[in-house]
C-alpha positions in Angstrom: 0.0 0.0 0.0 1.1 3.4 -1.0 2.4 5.6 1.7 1.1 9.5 2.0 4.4 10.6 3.1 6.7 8.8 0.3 4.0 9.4 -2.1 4.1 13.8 -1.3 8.3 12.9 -1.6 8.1 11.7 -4.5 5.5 14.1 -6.2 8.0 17.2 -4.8 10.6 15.8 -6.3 9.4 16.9 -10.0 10.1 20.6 -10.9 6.5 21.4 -12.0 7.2 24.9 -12.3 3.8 26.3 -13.5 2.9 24.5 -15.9 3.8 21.5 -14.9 5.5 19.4 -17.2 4.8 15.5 -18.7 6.9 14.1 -16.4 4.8 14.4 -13.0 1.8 13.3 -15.3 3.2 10.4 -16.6 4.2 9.0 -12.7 0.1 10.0 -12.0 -1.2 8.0 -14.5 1.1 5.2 -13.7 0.1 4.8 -10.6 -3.6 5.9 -11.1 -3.4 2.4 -13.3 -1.9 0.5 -11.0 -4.9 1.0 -8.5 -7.5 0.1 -11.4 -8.2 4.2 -12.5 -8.8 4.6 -16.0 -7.1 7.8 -17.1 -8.1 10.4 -19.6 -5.2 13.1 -20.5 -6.3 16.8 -21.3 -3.9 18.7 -22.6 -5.4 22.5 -23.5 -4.2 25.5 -25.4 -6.0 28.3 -27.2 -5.9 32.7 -27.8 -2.5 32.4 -28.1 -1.8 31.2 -24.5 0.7 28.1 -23.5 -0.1 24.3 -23.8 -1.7 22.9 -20.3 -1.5 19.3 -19.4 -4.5 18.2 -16.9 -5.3 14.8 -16.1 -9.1 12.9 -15.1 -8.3 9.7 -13.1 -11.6 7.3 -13.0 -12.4 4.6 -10.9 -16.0 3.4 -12.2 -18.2 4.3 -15.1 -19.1 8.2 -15.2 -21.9 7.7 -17.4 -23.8 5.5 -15.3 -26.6 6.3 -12.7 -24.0 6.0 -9.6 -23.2 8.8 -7.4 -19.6 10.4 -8.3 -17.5 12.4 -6.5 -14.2 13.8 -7.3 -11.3 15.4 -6.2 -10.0 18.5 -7.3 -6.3 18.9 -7.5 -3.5 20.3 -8.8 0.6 19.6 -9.1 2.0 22.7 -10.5 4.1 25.1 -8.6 4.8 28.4 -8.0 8.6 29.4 -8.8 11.4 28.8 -5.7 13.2 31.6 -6.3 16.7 31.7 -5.4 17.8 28.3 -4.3 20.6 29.9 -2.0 17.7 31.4 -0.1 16.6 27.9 0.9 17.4 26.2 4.0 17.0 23.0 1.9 16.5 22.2 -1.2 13.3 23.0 -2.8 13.1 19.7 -5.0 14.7 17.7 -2.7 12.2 16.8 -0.3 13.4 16.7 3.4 11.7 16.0 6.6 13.3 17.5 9.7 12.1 18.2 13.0 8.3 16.3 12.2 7.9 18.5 9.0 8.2 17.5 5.7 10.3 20.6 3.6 10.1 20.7 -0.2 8.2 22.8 -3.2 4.4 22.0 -3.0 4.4 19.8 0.2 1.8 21.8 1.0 0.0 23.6 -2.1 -0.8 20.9 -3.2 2.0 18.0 -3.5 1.3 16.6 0.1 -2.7 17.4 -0.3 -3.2 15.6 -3.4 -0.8 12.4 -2.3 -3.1 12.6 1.1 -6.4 12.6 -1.4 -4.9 9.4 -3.8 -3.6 7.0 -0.8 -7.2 7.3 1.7 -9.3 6.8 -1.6 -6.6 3.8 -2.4 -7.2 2.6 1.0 -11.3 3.1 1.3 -11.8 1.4 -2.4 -9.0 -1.6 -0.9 -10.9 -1.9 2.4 -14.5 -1.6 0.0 -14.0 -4.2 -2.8 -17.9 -3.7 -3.7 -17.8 0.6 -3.9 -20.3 0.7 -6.9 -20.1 4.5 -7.1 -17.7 6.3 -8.9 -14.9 8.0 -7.9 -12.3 10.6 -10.1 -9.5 13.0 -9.6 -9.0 16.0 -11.8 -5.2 17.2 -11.3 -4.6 20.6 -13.5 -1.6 22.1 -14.5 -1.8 25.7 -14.4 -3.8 26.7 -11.1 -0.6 28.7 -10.3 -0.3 30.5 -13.5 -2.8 32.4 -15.7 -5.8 29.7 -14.7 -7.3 29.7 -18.6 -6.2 26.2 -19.6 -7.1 24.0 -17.0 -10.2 23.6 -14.1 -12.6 26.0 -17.2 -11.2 23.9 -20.1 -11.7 20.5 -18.0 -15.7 21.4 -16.8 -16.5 22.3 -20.4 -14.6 18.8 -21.7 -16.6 17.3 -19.1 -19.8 19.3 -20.3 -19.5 18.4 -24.0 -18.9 14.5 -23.0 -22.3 14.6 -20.7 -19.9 13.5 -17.7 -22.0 14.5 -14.2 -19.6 15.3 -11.3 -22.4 14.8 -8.3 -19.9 16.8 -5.6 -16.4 17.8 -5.4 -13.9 18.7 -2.8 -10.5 20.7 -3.0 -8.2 19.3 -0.7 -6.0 21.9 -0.3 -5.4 22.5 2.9 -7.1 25.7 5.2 -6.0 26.2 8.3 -5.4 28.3 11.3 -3.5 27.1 14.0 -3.1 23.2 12.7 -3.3 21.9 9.2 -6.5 20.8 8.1 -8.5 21.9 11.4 -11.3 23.6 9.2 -13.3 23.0 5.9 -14.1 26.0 3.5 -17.2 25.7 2.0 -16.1 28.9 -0.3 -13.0 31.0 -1.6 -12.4 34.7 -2.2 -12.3 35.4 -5.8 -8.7 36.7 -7.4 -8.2 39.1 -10.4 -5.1 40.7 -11.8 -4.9 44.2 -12.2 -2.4 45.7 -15.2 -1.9 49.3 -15.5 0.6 50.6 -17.9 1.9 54.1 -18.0 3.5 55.7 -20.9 5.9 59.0 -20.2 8.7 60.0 -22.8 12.2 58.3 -23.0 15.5 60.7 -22.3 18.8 61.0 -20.5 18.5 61.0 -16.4 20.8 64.3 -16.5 18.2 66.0 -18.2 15.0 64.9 -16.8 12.9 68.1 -17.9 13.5 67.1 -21.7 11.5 63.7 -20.8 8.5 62.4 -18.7 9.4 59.9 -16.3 6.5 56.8 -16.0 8.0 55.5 -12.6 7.1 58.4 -10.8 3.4 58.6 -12.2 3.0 54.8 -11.3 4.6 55.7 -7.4 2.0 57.9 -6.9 -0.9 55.3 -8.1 0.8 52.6 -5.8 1.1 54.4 -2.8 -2.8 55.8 -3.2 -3.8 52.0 -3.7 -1.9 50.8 -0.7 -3.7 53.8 1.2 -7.1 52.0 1.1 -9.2 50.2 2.8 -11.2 47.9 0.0 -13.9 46.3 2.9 -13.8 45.3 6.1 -14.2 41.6 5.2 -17.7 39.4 5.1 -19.5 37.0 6.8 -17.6 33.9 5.5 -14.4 36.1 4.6 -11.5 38.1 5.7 -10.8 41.5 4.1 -10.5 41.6 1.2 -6.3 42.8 -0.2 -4.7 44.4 -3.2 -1.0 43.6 -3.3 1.5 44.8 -5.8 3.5 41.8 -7.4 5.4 43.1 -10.7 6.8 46.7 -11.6 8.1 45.8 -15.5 10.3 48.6 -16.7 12.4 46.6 -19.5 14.8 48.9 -19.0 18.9 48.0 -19.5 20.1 51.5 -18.9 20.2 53.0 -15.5 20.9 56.3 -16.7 17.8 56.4 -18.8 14.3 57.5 -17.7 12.3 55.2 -19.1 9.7 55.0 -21.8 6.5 53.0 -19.9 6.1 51.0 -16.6 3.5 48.3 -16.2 2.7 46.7 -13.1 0.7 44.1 -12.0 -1.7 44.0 -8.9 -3.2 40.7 -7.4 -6.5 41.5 -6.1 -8.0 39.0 -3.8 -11.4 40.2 -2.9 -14.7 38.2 -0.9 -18.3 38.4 -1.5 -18.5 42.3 -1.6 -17.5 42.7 -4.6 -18.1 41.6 -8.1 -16.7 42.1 -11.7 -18.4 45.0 -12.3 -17.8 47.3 -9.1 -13.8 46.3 -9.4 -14.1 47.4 -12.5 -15.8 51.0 -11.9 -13.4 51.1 -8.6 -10.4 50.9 -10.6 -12.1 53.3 -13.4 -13.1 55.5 -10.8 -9.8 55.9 -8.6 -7.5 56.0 -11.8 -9.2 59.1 -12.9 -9.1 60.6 -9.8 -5.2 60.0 -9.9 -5.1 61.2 -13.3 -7.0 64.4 -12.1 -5.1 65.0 -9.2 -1.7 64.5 -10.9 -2.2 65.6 -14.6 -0.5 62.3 -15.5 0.1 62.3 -19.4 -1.8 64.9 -20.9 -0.4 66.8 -24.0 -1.5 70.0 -25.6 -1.1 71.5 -28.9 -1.9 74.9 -29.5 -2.8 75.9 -33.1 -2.0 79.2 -34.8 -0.1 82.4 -34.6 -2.0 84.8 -33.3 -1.0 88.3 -31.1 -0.5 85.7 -27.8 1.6 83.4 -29.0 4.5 85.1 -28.0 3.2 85.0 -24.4 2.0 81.5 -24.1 5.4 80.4 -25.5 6.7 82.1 -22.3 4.4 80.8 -20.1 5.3 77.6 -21.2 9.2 78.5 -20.7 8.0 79.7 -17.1 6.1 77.0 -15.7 8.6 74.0 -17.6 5.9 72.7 -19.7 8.1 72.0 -22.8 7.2 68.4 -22.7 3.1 69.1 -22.7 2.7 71.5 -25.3 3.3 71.6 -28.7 2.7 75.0 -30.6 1.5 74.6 -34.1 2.3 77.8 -35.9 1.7 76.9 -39.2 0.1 73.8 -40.6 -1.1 72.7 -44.1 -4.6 71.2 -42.7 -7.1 71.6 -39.8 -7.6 68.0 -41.2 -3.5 66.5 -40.8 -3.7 68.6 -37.4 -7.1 66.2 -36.0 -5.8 63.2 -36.8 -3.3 63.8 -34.1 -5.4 64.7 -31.9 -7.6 62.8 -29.5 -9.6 65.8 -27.6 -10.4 69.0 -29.3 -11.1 72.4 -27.1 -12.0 75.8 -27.6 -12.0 77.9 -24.9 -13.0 81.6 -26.5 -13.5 84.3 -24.5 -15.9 86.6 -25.5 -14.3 90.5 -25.8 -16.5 93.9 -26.2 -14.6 94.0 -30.0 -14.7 90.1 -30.7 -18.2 87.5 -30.5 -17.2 83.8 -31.4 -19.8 82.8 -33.8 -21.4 79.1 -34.8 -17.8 77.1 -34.6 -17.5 75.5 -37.4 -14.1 74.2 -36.3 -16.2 71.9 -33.3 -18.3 70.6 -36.4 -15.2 69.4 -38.4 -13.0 68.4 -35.1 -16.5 66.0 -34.5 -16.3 64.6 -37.8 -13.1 62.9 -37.0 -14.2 61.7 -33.9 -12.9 64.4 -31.4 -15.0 65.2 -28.4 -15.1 68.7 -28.0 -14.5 71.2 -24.6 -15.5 74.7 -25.5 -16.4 77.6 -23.3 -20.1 79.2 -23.3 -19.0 81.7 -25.6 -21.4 83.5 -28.4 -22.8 81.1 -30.4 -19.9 78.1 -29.6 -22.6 76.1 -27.6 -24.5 75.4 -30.3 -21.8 73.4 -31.8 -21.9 70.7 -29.4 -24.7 68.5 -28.2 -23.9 64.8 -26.3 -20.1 64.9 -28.2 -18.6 67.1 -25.8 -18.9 69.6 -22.5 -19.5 73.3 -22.7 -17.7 75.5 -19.5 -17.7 78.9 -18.2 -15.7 81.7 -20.1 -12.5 81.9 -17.7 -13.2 79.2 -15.7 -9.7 77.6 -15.3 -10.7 74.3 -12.8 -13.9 74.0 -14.6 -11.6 73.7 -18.3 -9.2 71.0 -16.6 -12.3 69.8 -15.0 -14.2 69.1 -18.7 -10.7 67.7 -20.2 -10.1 65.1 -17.8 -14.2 64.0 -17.9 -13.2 63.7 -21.4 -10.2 61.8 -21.4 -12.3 59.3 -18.5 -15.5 58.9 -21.3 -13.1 59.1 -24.6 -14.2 56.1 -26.5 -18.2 56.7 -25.3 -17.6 60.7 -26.7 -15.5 60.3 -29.7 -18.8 57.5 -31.0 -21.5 60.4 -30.4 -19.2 63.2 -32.3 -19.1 61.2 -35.2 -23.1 60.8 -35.3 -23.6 64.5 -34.3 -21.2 65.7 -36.9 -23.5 63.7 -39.6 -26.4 66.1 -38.9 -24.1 68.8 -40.7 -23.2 66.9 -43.8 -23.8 69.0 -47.0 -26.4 66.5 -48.6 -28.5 66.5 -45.4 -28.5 69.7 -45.2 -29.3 70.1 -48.4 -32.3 67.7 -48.1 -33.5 69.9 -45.0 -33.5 73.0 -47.3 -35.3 71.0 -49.9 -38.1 69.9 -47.4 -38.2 73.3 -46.2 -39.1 75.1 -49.4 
């Protein structure tokens, strides 16, 4: 009879590095035979993601009328990190001091050895067990998640194969090992958030826009929060910070983007929706509060251009403004453009009239901000926000709501800007007379 104890030594000794690899699969199904298991390999792949390996071990007939249960498991690991960090090795298994030491002895080597030798033992000790019994033992629950437990139910789906209950035997715990059952788990998402500045030399950091700061600042709001004060069945739920990518092989160079990665482990309190307008919501607040990546161009050369280029000069904005003197199109100067604003201000010499520059801005999907100036407003309907004439925090204001609804905005400018379209206007002249 199999032992637990050589049987988690045994399993720890493969390197299953997430994914785990053929060989820890091929010692499963050997001894899944060996008790009488029929086996079924599953190997996954798909969107461009790696090849998973996952295995079904059956003892009975799924398609029958018996009850089944199953066990849920998995072999792969997470990685061990520097090896001169360990006391022993993490491969190697080791047992000192009543513990057993290794990769996975725990999550979930030891758990799913514990899981094969008792059902070895009860089907031994219960030679007429007409149930059935399985084990599904993924390869990626340490990784990205896509290829295995999801790929496996659906297999299982489209092969009318009815799993009656099922138990993870991962082991909770919270002062001995396995001295509570969880009838639930908190739910896990990763949060990715890239930030895109402008490359240069660290000696000369005003000629470039440096990402890591921007991201510091997000960090340090998120690790400020409080997401809940945990649920009825759950602790609190926690956003850590696990990867800051910079791909970056110069140290004296500010870097172009940062992306970092945030594991969100959150309980019944939340659901895909509210993380999703939380995150939404908070980023633009950062964004607000920080001005983080925002760059003007300022068209024409008018009587203040001389001024603005020296308030630009003044405040050190070389990097957020671009002054477009001369251009050959309104046209070559929109397709750069994202955002198009306006913000006249109406003189005793000087009204703004219709704004026919909002109409054509609108017809290559720009949202528009203008002020309420003459007859400007009537240039903008759903596509854009009208502000006060020298309103300064009410213009930043409009931008950012802007830059937060861009894709929602820049739809509704192209359908407004079809209402002015020559042949409909045309028709509505027509029908008039």
């Amino acid at each position: 009879m199999l032992d637990t104890i050589e049987l988690s030594k045994k399993l720890i000794s493969f390197e299953s590095v997430t994914p785990a690899k053929q060989d820890i699969f091929d010692f499963l199904i050997e001894t899944f035979k060996k008790q009488g298991f029929t086996t079924k390999q599953l190997n996954f792949d798909g969107d461009g993601s790696y090849e998973v390996i996952n295995l079904m071990a059956t003892f009975g007939s799924p398609n029958t009328n018996a009850k089944h249960f199953n066990f849920l498991c998995h072999v792969d690991v997470v990685p061990p990190g520097n090896i001169e960090d360990w006391d022993t090795h993490p491969f190697e298994p080791t047992i000192k001091d009543g513990y057993l030491y290794g990769r996975g002895s725990e999550d979930m080597k030891g758990c799913t050895a514990a899981s094969m030798v008792s059902v070895f033992k009860f089907l031994k000790d219960n030679p007429d067990f007409n149930g059935t019994i399985s084990f599904i033992i993924t390869g990626d629950e340490e990784a990205d998640s896509i290829n295995g437990v999801d790929k496996v139910v659906n297999w299982l789906q489209e092969n009318n194969i009815r799993i009656d209950g099922s138990i993870a035997t991962e082991s909770s715990s919270e002062k001995i090992i396995g001295d509570q059952i969880k009838v639930g788990r908190k739910g896990a998402v990763d949060i990715h958030i890239e930030i895109i500045g402008k490359q240069g030399h660290a000696a000369y950091p005003q000629l470039a826009q440096n990402p890591v700061h921007c991201m510091s600042k997000i960090i340090s709001f998120f690790d400020d929060q409080t997401l809940d004060n945990g649920a009825e069945y759950f602790e609190p739920s926690s956003l850590q910070f696990t990867q800051i990518n910079l791909n970056n092989k110069a140290k004296n160079v500010i870097p172009e983007k940062v992306i970092t990665v945030a594991d969100m482990r959150f309980n019944d309190n939340w659901d895909k929706e509210k993380i999703q307008n939380y995150f939404e919501e908070h980023l633009y607040e950062i964004k607000k509060r920080h001005k983080l990546n925002l760059k003007y161009a300022i068209l024409g050369n008018g009587p203040e251009l001389s001024r603005l280029k020296d308030l630009v000069m003044k405040y050190n904005l070389i990097n957020q403004v671009d002054f477009l003197e001369s251009y050959s199109s309104t046209e070559e100067v929109y397709k750069l453009s994202k955002i198009h604003v306006m913000p006249t201000i109406t003189t005793p010499n000087s009204i703004e009239g219709f704004g026919i520059s909002n109409i054509e801005a609108a017809s290559k999907g720009l949202p528009c901000v203008v002020s309420n100036s003459g007859g400007t407003p009537e240039s903008i309907h759903n596509n854009g926000i009208i502000v006060s004439e020298n309103n300064i925090e009410e213009l930043i204001d409009a931008i950012l709501q802007v830059v937060k609804n861009l894709p929602k905005l820049s739809k509704k400018s192209l359908t407004f800007a079809k209402k002015f379209k020559s042949s409909s206007k045309i028709k509505e002249y027509l029908n008039c007379i």
